[in-house]
VMD Tcl script that draws the C-alpha trace (Angstrom):
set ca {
  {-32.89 85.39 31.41}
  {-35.37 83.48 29.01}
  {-32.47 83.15 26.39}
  {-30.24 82.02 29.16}
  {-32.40 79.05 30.06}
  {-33.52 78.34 26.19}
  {-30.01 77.89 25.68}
  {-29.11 75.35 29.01}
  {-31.65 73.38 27.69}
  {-30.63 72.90 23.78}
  {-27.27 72.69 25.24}
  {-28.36 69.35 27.62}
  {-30.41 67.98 24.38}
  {-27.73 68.39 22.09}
  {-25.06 66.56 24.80}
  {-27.88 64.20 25.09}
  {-28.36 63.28 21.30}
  {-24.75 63.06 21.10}
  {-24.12 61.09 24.01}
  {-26.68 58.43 22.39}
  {-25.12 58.64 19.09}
  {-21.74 57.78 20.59}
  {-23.57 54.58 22.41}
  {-25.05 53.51 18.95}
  {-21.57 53.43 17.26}
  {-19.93 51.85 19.99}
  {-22.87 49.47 19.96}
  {-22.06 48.66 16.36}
  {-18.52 48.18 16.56}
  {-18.88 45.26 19.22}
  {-21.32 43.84 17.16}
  {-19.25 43.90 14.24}
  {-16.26 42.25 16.21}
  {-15.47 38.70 15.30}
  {-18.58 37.90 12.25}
  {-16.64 35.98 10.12}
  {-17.40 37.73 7.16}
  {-14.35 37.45 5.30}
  {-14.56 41.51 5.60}
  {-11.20 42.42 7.42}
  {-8.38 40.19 8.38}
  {-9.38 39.54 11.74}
  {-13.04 38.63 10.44}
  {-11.33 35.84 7.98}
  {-13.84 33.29 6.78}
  {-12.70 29.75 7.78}
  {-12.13 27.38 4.32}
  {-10.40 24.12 4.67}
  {-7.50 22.74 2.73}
  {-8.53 21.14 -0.65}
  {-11.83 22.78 -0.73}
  {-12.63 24.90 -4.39}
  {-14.24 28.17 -3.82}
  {-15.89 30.75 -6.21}
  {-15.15 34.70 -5.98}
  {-16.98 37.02 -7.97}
  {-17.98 40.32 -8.65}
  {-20.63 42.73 -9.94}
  {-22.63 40.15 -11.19}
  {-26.38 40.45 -9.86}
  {-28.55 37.35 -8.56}
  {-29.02 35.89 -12.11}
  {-25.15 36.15 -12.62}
  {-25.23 38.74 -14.74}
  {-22.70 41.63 -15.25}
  {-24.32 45.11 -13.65}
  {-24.31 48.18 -15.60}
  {-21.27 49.96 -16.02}
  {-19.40 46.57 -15.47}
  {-20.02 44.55 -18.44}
  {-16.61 44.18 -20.08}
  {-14.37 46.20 -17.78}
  {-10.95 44.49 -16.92}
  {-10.21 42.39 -13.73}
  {-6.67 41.19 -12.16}
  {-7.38 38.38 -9.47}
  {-4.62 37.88 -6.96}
  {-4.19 35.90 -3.92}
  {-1.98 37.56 -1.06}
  {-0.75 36.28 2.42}
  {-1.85 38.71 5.09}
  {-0.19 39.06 8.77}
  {0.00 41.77 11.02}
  {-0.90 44.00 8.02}
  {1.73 43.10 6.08}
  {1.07 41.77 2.89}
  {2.80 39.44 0.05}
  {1.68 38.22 -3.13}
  {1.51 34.28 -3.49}
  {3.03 33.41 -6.39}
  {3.24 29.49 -5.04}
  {1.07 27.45 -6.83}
  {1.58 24.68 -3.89}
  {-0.53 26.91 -1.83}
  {-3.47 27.36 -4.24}
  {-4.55 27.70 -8.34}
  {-7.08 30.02 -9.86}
  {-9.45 27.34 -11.09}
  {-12.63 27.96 -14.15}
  {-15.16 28.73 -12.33}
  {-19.05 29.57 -13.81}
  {-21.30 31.15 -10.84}
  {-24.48 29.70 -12.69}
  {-23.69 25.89 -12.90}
  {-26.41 23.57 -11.22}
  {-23.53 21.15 -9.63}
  {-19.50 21.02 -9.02}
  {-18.77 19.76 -11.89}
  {-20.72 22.49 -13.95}
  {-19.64 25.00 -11.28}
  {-15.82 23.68 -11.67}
  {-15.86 22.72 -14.82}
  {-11.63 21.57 -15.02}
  {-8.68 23.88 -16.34}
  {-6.44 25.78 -13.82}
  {-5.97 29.80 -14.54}
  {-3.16 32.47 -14.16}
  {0.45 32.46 -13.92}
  {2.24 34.06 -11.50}
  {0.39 34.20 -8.94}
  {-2.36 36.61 -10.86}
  {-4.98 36.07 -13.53}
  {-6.12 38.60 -15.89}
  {-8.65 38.91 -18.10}
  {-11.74 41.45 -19.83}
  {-14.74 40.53 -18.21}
  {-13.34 38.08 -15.96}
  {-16.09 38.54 -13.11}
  {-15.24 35.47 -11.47}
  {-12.78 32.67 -10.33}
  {-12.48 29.80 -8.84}
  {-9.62 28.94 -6.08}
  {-8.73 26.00 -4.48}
  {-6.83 25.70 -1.53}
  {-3.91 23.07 -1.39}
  {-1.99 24.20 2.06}
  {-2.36 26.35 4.91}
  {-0.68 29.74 5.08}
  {2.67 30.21 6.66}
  {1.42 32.75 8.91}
  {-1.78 34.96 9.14}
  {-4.35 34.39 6.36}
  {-5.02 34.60 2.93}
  {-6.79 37.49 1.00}
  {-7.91 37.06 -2.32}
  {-7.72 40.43 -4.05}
  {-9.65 41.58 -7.04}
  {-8.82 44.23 -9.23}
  {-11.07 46.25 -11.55}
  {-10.09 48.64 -14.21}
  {-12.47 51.22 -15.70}
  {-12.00 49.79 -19.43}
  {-10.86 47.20 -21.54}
  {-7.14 46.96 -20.13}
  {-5.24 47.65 -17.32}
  {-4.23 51.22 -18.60}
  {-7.57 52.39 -17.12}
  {-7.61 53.79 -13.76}
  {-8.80 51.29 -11.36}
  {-9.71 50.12 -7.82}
  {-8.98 46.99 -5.59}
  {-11.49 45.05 -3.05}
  {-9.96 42.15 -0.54}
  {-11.64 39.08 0.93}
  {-10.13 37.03 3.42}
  {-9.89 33.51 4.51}
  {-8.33 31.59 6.85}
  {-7.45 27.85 5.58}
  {-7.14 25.01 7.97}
  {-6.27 21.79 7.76}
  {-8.87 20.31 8.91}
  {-8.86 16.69 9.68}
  {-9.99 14.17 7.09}
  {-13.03 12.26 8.23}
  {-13.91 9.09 6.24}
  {-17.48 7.65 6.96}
  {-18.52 3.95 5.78}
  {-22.04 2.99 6.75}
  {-23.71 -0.09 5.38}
  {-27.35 1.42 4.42}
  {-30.86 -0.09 3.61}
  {-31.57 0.79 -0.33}
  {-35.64 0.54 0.40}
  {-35.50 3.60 2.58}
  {-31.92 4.73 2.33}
  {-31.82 4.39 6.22}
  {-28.51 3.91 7.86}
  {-27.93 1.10 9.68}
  {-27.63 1.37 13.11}
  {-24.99 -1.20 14.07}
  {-24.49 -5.15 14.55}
  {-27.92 -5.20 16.48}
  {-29.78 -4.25 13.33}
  {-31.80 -7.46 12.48}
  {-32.47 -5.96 9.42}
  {-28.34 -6.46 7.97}
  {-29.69 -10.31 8.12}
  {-31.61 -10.91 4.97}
  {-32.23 -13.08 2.19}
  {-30.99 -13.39 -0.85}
  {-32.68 -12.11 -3.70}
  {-33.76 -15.23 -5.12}
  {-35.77 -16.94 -2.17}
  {-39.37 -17.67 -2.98}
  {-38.45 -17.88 -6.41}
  {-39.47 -21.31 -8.66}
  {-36.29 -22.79 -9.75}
  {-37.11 -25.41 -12.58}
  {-36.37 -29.40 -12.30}
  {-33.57 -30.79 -14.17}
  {-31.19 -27.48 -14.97}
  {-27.31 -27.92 -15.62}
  {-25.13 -25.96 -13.75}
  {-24.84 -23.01 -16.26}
  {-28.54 -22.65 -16.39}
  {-28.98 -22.87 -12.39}
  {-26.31 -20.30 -12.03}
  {-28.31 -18.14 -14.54}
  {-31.88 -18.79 -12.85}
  {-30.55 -17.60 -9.50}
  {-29.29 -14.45 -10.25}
  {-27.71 -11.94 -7.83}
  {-27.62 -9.67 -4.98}
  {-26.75 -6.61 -4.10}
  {-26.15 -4.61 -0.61}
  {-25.21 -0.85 -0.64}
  {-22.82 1.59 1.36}
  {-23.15 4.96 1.68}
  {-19.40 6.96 2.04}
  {-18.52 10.19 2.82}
  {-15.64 12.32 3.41}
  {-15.76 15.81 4.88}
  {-12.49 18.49 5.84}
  {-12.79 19.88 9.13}
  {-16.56 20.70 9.33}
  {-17.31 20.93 5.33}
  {-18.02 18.74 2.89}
  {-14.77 17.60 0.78}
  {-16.04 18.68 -2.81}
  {-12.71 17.35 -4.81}
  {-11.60 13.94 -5.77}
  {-11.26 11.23 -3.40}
  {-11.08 7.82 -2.41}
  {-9.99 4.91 0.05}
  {-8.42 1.48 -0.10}
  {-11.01 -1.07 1.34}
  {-10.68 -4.32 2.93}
  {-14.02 -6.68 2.00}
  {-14.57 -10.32 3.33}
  {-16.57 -12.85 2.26}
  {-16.91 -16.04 3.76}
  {-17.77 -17.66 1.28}
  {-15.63 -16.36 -1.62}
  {-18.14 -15.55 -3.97}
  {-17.38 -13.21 -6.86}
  {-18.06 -9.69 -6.07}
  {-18.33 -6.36 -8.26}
  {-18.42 -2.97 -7.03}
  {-20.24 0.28 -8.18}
  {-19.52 3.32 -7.30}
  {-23.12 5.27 -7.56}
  {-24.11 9.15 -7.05}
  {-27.27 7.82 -5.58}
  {-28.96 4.70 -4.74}
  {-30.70 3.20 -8.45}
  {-27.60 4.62 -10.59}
  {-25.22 7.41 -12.39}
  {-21.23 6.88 -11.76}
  {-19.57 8.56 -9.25}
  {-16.41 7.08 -9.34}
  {-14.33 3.50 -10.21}
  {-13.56 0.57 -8.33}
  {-11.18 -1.81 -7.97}
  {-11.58 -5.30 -7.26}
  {-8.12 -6.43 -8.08}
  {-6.24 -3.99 -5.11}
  {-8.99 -2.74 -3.20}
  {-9.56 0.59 -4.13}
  {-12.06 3.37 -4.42}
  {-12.24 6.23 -6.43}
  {-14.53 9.05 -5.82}
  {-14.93 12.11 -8.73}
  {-14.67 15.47 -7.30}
  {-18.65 16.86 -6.93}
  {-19.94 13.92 -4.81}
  {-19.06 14.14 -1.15}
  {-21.84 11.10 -0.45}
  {-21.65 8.77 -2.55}
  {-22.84 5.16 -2.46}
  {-21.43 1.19 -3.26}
  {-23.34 -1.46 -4.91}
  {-21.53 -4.57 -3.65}
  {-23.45 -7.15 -6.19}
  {-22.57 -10.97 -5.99}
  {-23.60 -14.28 -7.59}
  {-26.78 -16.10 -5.36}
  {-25.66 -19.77 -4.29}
  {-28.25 -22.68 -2.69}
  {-27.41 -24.05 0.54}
  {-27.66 -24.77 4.09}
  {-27.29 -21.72 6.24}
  {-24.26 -23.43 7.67}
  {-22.68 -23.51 4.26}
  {-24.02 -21.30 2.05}
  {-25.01 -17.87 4.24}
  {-23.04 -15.03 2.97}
  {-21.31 -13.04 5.81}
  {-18.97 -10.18 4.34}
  {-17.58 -6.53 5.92}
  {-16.44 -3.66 3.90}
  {-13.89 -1.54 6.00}
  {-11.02 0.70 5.30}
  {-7.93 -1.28 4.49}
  {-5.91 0.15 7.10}
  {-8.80 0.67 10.13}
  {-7.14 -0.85 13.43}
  {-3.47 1.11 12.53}
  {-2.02 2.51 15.65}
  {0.71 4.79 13.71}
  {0.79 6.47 10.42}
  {-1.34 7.32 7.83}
  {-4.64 5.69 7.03}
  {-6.00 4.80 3.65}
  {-8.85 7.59 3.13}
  {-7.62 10.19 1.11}
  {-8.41 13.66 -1.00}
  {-7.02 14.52 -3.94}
  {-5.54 18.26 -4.36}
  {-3.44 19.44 -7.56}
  {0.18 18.06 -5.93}
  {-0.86 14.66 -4.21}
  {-3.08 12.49 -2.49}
  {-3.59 14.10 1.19}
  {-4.09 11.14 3.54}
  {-5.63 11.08 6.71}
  {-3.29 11.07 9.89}
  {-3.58 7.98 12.44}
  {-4.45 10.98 15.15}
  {-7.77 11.83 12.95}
  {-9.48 8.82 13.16}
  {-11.84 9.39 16.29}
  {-13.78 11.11 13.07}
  {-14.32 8.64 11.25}
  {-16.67 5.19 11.22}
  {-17.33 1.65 10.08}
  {-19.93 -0.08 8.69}
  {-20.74 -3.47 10.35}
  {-21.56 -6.74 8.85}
  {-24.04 -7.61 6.52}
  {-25.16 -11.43 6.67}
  {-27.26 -12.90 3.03}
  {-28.93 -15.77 4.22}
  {-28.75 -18.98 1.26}
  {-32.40 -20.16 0.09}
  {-32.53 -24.26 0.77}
  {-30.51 -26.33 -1.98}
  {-33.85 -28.63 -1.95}
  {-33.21 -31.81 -4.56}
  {-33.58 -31.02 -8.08}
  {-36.06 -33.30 -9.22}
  {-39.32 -34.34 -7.02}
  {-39.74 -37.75 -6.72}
  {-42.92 -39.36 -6.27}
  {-44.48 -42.42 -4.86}
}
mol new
graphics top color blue
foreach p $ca { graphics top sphere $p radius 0.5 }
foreach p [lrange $ca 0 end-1] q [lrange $ca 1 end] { graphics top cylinder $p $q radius 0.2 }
display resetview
């Protein structure tokens, strides 16, 4: 009878362990459903359309190969993936294997230039990483980007396979143009902002008696106003080439040059062009700002105050395409008329002229 009830009772706290185990794994597969994680291809990891990406593998947190992994062979593929069903891209439309170095500080050491692979594939000893870039959406389903690793120096070694998968959109292109303040790289807030009236660089400044006009134009000097521009895909920063054709008036038709900066106070990040109206962005600077420098003139505020507005060349279009772009390997992608609610526009800056006062003082 003892043995009857000893065994009832490991019997209920064995169904009872089980019974929780069962609750823990189903607990873990719904919390596994729909994280993102690039793990199966219904967790796909969203990338947009243009953007460069870099895969890697058995490399440790300094980048460096892991034991047993030092100069074994890798095959890097990119397939399309729906309903299971899966095709190796061999359309470099879609995407190129780009260099790619794990350890570089910025894009451009990160993406150093050079596209990789033929065929869809690229193969190499010791090839722990690679860099893709996305140029279109896929047809259907998503994209997996397979690596291959052989145990040895070639692919006659036996070897295993490991997927990651994305899903590329293309997102919109949003273009951003804010006039800024260079003292404390603030943003300015709009056509209220008192602060987009200022002088000119020269006011308070001693400006001899008696100078020709070569000399006056010399003492006077210049100044310059900044912009800060951005462009983003979707919800991520646009990390490629890019650019815009800009519209800038000046009232009074003073010469103008244009700088394309990294950062407020120097280093290029792109070229302008003063002739057309365009601006050139080089891939690694997704914020980047203008120096808009021009030539400091005497007047009355009626006749000499400086009122000029950068803006995109085509802002106000009701149909079409506007004139922000990205650059992928096939073509400039512009951004659709439909996109636009995305983007904004700086507002006017207004230099106010120091007094032309008489050049020589007279005296009674």
């Amino acid at each position: 009878m003892l043995n009857k009830i000893i065994y009832s009772l490991m019997k209920k706290i064995l169904m009872s362990i089980g019974l929780c185990f069962c609750i823990m794994l189903s607990t873990n597969a719904v919390m596994a459903i729909g994280t993102n994680d690039g793990s199966t291809e219904a967790n796909a990891i969203d990338h947009s359309v243009g953007s460069f990406h870099g895969f890697k593998v058995n490399l440790d947190g300094a980048n460096t190969p892991i034991t047993g992994h030092e100069n074994t062979y890798y095959t890097w593929r990119v397939f399309t993936v729906s309903g299971g069903t899966s095709t190796l891209l061999t359309d470099f439309t879609k995407f190129q294997f780009v260099n790619y170095a794990p350890g570089g500080a910025d894009f451009a050491t990160k993406f150093p230039g050079g596209n990789l692979g033929a065929a869809g594939e690229y193969s190499a000893q010791s090839a722990h990483s690679i860099g893709v870039q996305w140029l279109d959406t896929p047809d259907a389903g998503v994209y997996a980007v397979e690596v291959e690793e052989y145990n040895g120096a070639d692919a006659t070694f036996c070897s295993a396979r490991r997927r990651y998968f994305v899903s590329v959109t293309s997102g919109g292109v949003d273009f951003i143009l804010a006039a800024i303040n260079p003292e404390d790289n603030v943003v300015y807030t709009g056509a209220a902002d008192q602060s987009l009236a200022t002088c000119n660089s020269f006011s308070g400044n001693i400006l001899a008696n008696g100078l020709d006009a070569t000399a006056k134009k010399a003492a006077l000097g210049t100044t310059s106003v900044y912009y800060q521009i951005s462009m983003k895909t979707g919800t991520q920063p646009w990390n490629g080439a890019w650019g815009f054709d800009y519209n800038l008036t000046n009232a009074n038709g003073t010469d103008l040059a244009i700088e394309v900066l990294d950062a407020i106070g120097g280093g290029s990040a792109g070229t302008s062009d003063t002739g057309t109206g365009k601006i050139t962005v080089n891939a690694g600077n997704p914020v980047a700002y203008l120096k808009v420098t021009f030539q400091n003139v005497l007047g009355t505020s009626t006749d000499a105050d400086i009122t000029f507005n950068l803006s995109e060349k085509n802002s106000g279009v009701t149909t079409g395409n506007t004139t922000a772009y990205i650059t992928t390997a096939s073509a400039d992608q512009f951004e659709t008329f439909n996109n636009v609610t995305g983007n904004k526009e700086a507002t006017d800056f207004v230099i106010k002229a120091s007094p032309d006062t008489q050049m020589i003082i007279s005296v009674d």
